[in-house]
N, C-alpha and C positions, 0 to 999 in steps of 0.2 A: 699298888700299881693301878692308872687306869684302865677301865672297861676299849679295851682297843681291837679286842676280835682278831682275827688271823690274822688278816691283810695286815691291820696296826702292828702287829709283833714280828710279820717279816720284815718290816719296816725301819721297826727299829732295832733287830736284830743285825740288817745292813750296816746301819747308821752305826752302833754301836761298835759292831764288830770292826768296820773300817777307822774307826776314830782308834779305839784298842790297837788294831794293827799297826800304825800310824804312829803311838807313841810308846812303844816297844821296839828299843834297838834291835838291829838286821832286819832280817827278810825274812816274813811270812809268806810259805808258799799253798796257801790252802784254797786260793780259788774263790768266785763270788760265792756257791752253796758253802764252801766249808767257813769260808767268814760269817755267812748267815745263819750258819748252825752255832760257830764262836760267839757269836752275837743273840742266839736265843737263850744258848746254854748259860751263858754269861747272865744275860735278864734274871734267868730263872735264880741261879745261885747270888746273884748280889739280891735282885726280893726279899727272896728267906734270908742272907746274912743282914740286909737292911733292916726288917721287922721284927727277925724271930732272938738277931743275937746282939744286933748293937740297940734294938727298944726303940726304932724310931717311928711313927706313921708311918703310912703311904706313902711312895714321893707325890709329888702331885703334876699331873698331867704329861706331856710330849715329853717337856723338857727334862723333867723329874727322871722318867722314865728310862731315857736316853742315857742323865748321868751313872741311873745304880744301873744298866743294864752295861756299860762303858767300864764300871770299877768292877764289873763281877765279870767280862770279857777278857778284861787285864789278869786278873787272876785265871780263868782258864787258859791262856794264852802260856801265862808261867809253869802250867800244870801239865800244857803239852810240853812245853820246851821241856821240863826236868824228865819225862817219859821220855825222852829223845824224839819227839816229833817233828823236829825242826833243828839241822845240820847246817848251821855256815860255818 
């Protein structure tokens, strides 16, 4: 993942998280912080399953970034829902 410092990762914790929300059937009711925590949380765990379990590099730059932090969002997103975090 790139060198992006805080600002960069609530950034893309945004981004990600809303892209995530976005293509997950119903209604996510978590609010702009809990998306941007959906969206760091997400960055973090798709990183480690990007590097540590599927053997890839680095992604590389914004975009890189934005994608494994967007597939590892998706998965937290699923992780709430099976927790019952999210009722429609």
């Amino acid at each position: 993942m790139p060198e992006l410092g805080i600002f960069g990762w609530i950034i893309i914790g945004l981004i990600a998280g809303a892209i995530a929300g976005a293509l997950v059937p119903g209604r996510q009711r978590y609010g702009c912080i809990g998306t941007m925590l959906v969206g760091i949380i997400g960055g973090l765990l798709g990183g480690f399953l990007w590097e540590n379990v599927l053997g890839m590099g680095e992604a590389s730059g914004w975009l890189g970034a934005i994608v494994v932090a967007t597939l590892g969002s998706l998965i937290v997103i699923f992780l709430l829902r099976s927790l019952g975090g999210n009722r429609d």
